[in-house]
N, C-alpha and C positions, 0 to 999 in steps of 0.2 A: 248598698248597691251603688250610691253614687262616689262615695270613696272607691268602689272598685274603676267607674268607669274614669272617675280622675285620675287615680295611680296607672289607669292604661294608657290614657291620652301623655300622660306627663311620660311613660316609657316611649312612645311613639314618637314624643320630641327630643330624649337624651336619647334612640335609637338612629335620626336622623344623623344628630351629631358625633356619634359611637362612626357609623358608619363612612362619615368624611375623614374622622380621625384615622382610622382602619385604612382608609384608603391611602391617605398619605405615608402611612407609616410603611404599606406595601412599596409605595413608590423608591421612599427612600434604602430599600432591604434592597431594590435590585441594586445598591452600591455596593454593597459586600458579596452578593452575587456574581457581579462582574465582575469583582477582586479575585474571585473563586476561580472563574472562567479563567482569568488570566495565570493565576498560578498553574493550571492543569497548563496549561499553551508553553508556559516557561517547563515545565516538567515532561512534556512532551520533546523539545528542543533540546532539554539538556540528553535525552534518549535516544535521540538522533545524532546528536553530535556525537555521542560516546562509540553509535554504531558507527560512525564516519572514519574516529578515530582504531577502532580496531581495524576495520576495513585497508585503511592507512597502512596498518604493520600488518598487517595479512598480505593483502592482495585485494584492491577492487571488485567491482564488476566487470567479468569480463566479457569480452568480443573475438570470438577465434572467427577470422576467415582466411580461404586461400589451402594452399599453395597457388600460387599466380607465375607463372613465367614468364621473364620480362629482357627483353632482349635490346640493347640498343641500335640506334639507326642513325645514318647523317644520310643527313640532302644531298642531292647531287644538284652542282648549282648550273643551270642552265645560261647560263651568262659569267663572262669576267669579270665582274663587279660583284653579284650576287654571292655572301659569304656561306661556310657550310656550316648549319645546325643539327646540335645530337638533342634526339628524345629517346624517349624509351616506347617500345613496341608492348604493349601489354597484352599476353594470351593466357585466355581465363581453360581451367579444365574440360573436357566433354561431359566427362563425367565425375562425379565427385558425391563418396561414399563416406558416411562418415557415422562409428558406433561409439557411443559414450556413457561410461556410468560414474554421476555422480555420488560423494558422497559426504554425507552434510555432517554438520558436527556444530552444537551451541555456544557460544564461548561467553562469559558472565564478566563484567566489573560490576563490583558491588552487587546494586538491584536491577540493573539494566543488563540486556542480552544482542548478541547479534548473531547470523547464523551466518558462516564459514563454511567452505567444501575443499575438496579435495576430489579432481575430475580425470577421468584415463579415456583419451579422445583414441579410436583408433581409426585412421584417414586412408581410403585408396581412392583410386580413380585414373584419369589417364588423360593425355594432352593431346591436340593432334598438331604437328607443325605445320607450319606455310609453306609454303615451295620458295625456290631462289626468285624470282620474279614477283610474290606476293605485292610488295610496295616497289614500283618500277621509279616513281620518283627517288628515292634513300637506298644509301648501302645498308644491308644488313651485317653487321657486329657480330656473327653466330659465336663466336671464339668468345665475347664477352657478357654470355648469354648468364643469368641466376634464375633462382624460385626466390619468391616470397614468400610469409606466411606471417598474417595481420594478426599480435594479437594485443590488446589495447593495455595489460600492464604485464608487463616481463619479468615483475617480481614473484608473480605465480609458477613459472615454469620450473618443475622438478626433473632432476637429473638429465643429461644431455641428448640433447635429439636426435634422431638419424632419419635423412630421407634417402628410400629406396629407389631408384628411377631404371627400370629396367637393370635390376640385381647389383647394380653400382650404388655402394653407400658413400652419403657424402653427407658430415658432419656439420650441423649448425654454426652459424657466426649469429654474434650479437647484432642485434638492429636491422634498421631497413636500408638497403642502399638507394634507394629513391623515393619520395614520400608523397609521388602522385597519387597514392592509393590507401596507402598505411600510412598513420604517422608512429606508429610503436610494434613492433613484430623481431623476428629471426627471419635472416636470409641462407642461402646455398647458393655455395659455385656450380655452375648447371655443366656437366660432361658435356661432351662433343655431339654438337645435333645435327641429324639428318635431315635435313628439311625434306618436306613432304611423308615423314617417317609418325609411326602412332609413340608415345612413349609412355608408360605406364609409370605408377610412382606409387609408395605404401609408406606409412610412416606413423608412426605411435607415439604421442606426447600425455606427458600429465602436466597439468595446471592447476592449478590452486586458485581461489578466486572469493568471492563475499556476496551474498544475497541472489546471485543469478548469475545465469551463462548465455549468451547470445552466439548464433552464429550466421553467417551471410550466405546466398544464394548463389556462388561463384558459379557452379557446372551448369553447361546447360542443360543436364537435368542432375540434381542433386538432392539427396538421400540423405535423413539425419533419423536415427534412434537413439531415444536417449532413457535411459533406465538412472530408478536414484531409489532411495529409502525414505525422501519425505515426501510425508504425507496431503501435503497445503500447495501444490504449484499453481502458482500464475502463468498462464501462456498467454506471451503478448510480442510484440513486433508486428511485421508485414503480412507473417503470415502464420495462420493456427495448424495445429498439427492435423490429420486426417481423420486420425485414428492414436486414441488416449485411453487410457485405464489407470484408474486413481482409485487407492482404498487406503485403511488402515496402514497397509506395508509399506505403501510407497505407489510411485508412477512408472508408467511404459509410453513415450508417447513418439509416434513416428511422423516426421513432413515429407512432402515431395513435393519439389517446387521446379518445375524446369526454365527456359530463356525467354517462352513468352510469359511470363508469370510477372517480369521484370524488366524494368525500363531500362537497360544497357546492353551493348550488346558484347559478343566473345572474345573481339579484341581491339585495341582504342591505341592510340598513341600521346603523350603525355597525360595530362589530370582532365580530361574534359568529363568522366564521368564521377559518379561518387556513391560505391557499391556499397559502402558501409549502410547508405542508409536505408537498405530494405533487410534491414539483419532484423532476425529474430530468434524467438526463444523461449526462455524459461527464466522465472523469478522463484526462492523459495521464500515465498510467503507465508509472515506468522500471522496467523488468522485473529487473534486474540489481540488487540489494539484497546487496551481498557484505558487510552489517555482520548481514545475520541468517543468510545461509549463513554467514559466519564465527563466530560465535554458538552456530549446529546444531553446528557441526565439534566444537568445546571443549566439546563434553556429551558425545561420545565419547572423551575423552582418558583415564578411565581405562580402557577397553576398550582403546588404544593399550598402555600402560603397562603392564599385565595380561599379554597375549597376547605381549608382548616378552619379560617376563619368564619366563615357560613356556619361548620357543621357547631362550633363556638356560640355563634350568635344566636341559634336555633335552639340550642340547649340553656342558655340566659331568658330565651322567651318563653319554651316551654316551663320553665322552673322559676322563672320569676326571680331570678337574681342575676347579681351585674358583676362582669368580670372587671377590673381595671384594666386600661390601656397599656401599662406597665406587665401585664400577666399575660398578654398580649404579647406584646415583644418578647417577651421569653420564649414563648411558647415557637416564634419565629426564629429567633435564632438557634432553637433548635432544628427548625426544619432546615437552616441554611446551611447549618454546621454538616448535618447528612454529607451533603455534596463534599466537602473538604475532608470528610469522615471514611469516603465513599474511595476519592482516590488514592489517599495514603495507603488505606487498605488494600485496593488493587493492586499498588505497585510489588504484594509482596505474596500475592493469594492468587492473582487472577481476578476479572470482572465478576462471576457470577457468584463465587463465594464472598467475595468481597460487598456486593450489592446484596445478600441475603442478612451478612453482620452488619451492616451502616442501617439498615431499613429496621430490624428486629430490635435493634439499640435505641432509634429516633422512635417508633411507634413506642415502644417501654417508657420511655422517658416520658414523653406528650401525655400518655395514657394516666401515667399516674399522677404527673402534675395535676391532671385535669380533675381526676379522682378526688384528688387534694382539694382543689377548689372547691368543687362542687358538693363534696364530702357525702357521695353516696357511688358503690361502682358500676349502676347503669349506664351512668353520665361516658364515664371510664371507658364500660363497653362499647358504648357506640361511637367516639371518638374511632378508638381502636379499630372496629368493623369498617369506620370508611378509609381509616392511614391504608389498612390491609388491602382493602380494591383498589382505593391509588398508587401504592408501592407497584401492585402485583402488575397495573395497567399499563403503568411505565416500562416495568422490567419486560414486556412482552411489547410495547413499540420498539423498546431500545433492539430486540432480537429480532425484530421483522426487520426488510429490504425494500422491496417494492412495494410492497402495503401498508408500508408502517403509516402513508398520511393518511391513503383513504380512509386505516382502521382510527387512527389519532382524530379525525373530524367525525365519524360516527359515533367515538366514545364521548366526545366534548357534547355535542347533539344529545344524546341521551341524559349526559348531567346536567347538562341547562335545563332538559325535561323536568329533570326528574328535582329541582330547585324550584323552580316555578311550581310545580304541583304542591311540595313541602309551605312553600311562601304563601301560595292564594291560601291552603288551611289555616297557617298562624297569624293570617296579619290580613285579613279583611277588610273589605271597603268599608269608610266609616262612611255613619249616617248623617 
């Protein structure tokens, strides 16, 4: 009996030191951790940069607004001295209607992807002119009147434009001829206007474009539906649609934004305003991001490493035998390796099959080291049994949103419990 209680005391003082050691050696694991972390971060960036670069040879993100009417004006100088100044008279639509069906398409280098569309905008609506007195200070220019039409990369536009304006078509020119408004777009030579006259316009473009399509709130009141086949949009800008329907097949989503909706008003002279920035729209978002769920994952690796090592130390006390510090670090660098196991795999699988292979490999492996060690496979099972609820506990924070902390501190709360309850049975106050 008293050999027993010496060989216990003497475990209680190499468990002291078991345990300092353990902890350093944890310390030191979040270096190759952070190694980890940072390789996903670089692998992230090179996936982004790839989408950058197709984007590049496609077509951008684009921004369609407008058509805009833009007339110029000079002062009339009310003095001999006083010189005359041209601006441009900008008159936004009444109304501006505009129906569009996107249509997406994946495009791949290597292991990385980016999504590409191809978009058929069809645009009406109608102007109304000023009357000859409108600005009594400025001559009006009627004769050197154009449209614009904003769109932010002109390498998208397919086959040639035509806008309608009361049954006269008149053919697109490249660029903008004044860039109080647009800095990238198509212009038109605007027909003979009747001032105080309504003028109507129609006109159908296709665009090509990369990741999303934005459009701006020119009319004062304006109409945008847009139909596509993917299934993941992000709706984002100034303003959200009213009415959306998203499934399997795809989206329908309709805005209506009219001029109090928006800080500028119908029509301005030079650049004092800047319409661009209440544009909105639509992103086609790939939902599936497995370099920031793999990312999440490797902020829990010393919580892996930790909680292995208890269930280690528990099974040494229970059994009465001593693992080395060296079988120890094994056993961790398998749990680190998961994580670098985890994203390779994703980059070629997807996250969640990817996390099912890295997990079912790491627990196999742990399992039967431990097997080994202990050389009986109870030992084995209950390793296994607790990888299994940590794997499984992670994989379902990594999949929650708004919950994932409050549920992440209820699960920690419960293991701390449920360690402590384990610890006061094996390791009692001595007398």
């Amino acid at each position: 009996m008293k050999i027993e209680i010496s060989n216990l005391n003497k475990w209680h003082h190499s468990l002291t030191v078991k345990l300092i050691l353990l902890a350093i050696l944890g310390l030191l694991l979040l270096i190759p951790l952070q190694m980890i972390k940072e390789i996903i971060r670089e692998r992230q960036e090179n996936a982004e940069n790839v989408k950058k670069e197709i984007s590049d040879q496609w077509a951008s993100k684009q921004c369609f607004s407008g058509p805009v009417l833009n007339i110029p004006v000079r002062t009339i100088p009310s003095g001999k001295d006083e010189l005359q100044a041209v601006s441009v008279l900008h008159i936004l639509p009444e109304t501006l209607d505009i129906a569009g069906i996107i249509k997406p398409e994946t495009r791949y280098r290597g292991i990385y992807q980016s999504v590409v569309y191809d978009s058929e905008l069809k645009v009406k609506g109608s102007f109304i002119i000023p009357d000859k007195d409108f600005l009594k200070s400025h001559d009006i220019l009627w004769n050197e009147a154009y449209y614009t039409v904003g769109i932010s990369d002109n390498r998208g536009i397919k086959e040639k434009v035509i806008l309608i304006t009361d049954s006269t078509e008149t053919e697109a020119e490249p660029g903008v001829r004044d860039k109080d408004i647009f800095n990238s777009g198509i212009s038109f030579i605007s027909p003979a206007l009747i001032p105080g006259s309504k003028v109507g316009f129609d006109m159908s473009i296709s665009i090509s474009g990369s990741e999303g399509m934005q459009f701006t709130p020119l009319g004062k009141v304006t109409t945008i539906n847009l139909n596509s086949t993917w299934a993941s949009p992000a709706f984002n800008g100034r303003y959200l649609p009213f009415r959306r329907d998203v499934n399997e097949k795809g989206f329908t989503a309709d805005w209506e934004v009219t001029h109090l909706n928006r800080n500028f008003p119908q029509n301005w002279t030079g650049s004092a305003f800047r319409p661009l920035e209440s544009a909105f729209g639509v992103d086609l978002f790939q939902p599936v991001d497995h370099y920031q769920k793999s990312w999440r994952s490797s902020r829990y690796g010393i919580l892996f490493i930790a909680l292995t090592f208890f269930v280690l130390v528990f099974l040494e006390i229970t059994r009465k035998e001593s693992i080395s510090i060296f079988h120890y670090f094994l056993v961790s660098l398998g749990l680190v390796l998961f994580f670098s196991l985890l994203n390779s795999i994703s980059e070629h699988t997807g996250f969640n099959f990817a996390y099912l292979i890295s997990s079912v490999a790491t627990i196999s492996l742990i399992s039967a080291f431990t097997g080994t060690l202990f050389r009986e496979r109870k030992a084995a099972l209950i390793l296994t049994g607790m990888l299994v609820i940590l794997y499984s506990f992670i994989f379902v924070l990594l999949s929650l949103n708004n919950s994932a902390y409050l549920i992440g501190n209820i699960g920690l709360f419960l293991l701390l419990a449920i360690i402590m309850r384990f610890s006061g049975k094996l390791l009692p106050l001595s007398k």
